[in-house]
PyMOL commands that place a pseudoatom at each C-alpha (Angstrom):
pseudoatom trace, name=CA, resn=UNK, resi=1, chain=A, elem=C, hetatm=0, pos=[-174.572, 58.720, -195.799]
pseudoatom trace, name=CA, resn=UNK, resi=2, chain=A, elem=C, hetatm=0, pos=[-175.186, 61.268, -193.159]
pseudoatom trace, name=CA, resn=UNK, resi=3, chain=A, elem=C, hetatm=0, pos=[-172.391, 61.283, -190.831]
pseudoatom trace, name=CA, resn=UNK, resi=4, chain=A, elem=C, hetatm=0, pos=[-174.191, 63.520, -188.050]
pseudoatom trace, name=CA, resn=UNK, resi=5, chain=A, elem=C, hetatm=0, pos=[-176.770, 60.865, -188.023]
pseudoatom trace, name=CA, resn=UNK, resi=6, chain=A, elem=C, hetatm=0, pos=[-174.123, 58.128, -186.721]
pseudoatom trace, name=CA, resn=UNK, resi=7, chain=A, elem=C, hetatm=0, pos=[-171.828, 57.339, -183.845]
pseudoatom trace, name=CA, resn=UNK, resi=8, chain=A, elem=C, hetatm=0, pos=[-168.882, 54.843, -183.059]
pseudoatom trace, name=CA, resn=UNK, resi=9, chain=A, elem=C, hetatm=0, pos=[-169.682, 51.750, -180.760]
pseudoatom trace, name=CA, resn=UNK, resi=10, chain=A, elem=C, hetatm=0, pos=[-168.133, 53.513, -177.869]
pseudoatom trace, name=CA, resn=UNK, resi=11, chain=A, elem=C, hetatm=0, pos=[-169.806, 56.260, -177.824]
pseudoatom trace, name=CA, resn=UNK, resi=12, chain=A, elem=C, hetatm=0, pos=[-173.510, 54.311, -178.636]
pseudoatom trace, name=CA, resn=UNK, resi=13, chain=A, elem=C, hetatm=0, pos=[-172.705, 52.239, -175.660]
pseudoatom trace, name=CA, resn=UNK, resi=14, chain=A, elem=C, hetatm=0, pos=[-172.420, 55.712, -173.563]
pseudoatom trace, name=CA, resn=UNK, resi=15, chain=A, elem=C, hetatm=0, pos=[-175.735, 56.466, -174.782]
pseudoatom trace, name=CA, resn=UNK, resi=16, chain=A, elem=C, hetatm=0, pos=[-177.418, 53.370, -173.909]
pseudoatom trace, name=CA, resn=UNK, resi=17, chain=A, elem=C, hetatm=0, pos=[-175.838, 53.011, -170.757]
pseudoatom trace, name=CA, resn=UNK, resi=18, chain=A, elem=C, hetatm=0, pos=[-174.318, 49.703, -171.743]
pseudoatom trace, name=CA, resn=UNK, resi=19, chain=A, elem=C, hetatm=0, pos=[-170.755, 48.234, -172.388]
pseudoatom trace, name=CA, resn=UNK, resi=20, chain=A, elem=C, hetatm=0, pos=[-169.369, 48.887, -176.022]
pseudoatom trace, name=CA, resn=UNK, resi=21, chain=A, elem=C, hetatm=0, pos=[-169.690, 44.513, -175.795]
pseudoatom trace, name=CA, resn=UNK, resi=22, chain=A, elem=C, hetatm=0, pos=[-173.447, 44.532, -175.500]
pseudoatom trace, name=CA, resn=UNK, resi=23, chain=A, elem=C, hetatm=0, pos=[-173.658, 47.132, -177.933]
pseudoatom trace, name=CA, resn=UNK, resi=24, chain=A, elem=C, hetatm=0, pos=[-171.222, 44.843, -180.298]
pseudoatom trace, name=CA, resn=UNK, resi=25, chain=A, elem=C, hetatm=0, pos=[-173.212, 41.687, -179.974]
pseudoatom trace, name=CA, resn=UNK, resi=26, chain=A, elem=C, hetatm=0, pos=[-176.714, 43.781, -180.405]
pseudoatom trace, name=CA, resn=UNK, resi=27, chain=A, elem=C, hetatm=0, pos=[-175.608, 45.370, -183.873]
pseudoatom trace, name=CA, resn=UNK, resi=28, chain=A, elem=C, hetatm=0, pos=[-174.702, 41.537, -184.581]
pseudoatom trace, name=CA, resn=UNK, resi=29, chain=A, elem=C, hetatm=0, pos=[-178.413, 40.455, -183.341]
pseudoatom trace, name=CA, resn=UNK, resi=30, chain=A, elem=C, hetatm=0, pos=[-179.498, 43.294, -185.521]
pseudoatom trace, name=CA, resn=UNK, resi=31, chain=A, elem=C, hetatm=0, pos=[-181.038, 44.849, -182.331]
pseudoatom trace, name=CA, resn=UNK, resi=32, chain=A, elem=C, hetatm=0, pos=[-179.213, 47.841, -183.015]
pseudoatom trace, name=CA, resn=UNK, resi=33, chain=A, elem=C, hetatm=0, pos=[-178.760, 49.542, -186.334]
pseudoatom trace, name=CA, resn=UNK, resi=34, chain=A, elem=C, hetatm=0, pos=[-175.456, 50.096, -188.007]
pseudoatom trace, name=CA, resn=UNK, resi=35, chain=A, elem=C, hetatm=0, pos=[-173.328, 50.002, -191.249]
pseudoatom trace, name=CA, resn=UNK, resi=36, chain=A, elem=C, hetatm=0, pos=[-169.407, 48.875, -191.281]
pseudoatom trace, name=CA, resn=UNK, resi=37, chain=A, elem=C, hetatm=0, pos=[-167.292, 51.501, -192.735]
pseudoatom trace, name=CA, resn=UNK, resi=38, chain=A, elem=C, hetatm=0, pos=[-164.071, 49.897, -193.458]
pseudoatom trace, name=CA, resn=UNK, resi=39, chain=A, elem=C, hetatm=0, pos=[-163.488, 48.228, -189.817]
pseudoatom trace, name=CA, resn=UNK, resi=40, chain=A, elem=C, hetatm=0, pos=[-164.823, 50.244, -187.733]
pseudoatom trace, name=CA, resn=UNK, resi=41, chain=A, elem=C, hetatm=0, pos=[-168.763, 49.821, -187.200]
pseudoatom trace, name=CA, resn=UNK, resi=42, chain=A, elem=C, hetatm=0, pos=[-171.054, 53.232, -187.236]
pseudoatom trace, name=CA, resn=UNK, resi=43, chain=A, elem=C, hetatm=0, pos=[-174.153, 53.206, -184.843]
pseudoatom trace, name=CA, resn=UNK, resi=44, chain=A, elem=C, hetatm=0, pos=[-177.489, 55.098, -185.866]
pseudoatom trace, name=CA, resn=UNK, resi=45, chain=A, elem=C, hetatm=0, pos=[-177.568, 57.908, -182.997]
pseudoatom trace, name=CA, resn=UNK, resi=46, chain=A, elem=C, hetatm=0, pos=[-181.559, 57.029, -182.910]
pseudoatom trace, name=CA, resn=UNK, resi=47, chain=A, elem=C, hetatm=0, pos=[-180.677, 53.091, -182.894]
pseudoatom trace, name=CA, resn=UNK, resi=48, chain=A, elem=C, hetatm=0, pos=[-178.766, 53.892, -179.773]
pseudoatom trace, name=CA, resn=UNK, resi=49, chain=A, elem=C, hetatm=0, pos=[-180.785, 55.454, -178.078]
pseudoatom trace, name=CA, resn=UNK, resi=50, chain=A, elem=C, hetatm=0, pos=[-183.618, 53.672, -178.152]
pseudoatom trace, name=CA, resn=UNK, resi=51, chain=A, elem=C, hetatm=0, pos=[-181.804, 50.491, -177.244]
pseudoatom trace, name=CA, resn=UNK, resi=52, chain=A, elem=C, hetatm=0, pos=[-183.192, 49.490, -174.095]
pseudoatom trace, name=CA, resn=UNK, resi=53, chain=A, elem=C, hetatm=0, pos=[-181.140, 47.398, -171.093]
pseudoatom trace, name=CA, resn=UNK, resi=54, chain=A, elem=C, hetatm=0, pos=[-182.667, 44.003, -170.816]
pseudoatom trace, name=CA, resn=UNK, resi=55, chain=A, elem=C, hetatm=0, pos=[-182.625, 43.400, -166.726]
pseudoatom trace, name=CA, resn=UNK, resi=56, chain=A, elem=C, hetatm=0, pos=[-180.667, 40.079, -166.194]
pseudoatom trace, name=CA, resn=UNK, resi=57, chain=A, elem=C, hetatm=0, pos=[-178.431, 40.981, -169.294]
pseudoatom trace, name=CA, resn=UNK, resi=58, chain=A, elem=C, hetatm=0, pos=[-175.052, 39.655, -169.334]
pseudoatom trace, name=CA, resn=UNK, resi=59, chain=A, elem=C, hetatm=0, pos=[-173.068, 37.573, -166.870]
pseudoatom trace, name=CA, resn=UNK, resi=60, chain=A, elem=C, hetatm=0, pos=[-174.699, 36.554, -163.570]
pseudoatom trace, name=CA, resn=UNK, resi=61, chain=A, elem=C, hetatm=0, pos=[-173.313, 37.885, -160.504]
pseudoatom trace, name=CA, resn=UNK, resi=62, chain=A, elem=C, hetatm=0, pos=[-171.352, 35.916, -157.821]
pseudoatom trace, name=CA, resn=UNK, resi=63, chain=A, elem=C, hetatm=0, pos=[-174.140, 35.951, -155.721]
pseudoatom trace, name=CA, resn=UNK, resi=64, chain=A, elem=C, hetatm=0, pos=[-176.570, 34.147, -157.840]
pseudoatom trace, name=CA, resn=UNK, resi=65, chain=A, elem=C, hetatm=0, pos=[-174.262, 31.977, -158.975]
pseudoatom trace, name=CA, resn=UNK, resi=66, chain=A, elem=C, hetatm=0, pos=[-173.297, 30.626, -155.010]
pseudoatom trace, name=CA, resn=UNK, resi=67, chain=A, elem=C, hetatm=0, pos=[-177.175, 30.326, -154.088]
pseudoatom trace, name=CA, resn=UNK, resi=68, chain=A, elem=C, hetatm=0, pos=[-177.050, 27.484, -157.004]
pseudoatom trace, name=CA, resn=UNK, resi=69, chain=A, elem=C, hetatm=0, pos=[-174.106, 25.933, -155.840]
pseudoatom trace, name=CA, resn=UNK, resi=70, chain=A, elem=C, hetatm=0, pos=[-174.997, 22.383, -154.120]
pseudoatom trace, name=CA, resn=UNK, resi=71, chain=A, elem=C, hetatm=0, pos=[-172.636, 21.829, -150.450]
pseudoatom trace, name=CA, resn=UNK, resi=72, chain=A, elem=C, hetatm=0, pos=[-169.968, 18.834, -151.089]
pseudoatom trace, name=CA, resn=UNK, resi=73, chain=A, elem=C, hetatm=0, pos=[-171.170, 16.038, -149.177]
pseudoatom trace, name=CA, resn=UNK, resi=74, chain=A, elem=C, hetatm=0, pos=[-168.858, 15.682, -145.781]
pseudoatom trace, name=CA, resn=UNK, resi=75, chain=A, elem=C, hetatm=0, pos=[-166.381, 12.981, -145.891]
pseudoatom trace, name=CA, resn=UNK, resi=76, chain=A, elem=C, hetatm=0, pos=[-165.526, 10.888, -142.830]
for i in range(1, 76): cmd.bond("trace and resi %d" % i, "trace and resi %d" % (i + 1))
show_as sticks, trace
zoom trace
């Protein structure tokens, strides 16, 4: 194993421009290569980098959630 060729989650997530979470969950969708040494996972640099943001990943914002929101009916 070529160490050079690898990262930790933190700093894969800096490369992708994602949290280390969505990096996390795509190594566990397999949408991101890696190998566990011991307990701490290590991220194929190229894997990384190549993962791509999906737009409308991850939690909605506020915004979008209040324009689904139905109005309480009025009580007399």
């Amino acid at each position: 194993m070529n160490l050079s060729l690898y990262c930790h989650v933190a700093q894969a997530a800096e490369l992708a421009g994602v949290s280390d979470r969505q990096v996390r969950n795509a190594i566990k969708d397999g949408r991101i290569e890696a190998t566990k040494v011991g307990h701490v996972w290590m991220v194929l640099r190229s894997s990384a980098q190549s993962f791509q943001r999906v737009p409308g990943m991850g939690r909605p914002t506020k915004a979008k959630k209040a324009a689904g929101r139905k109005k309480p009916a009025k009580q007399r």
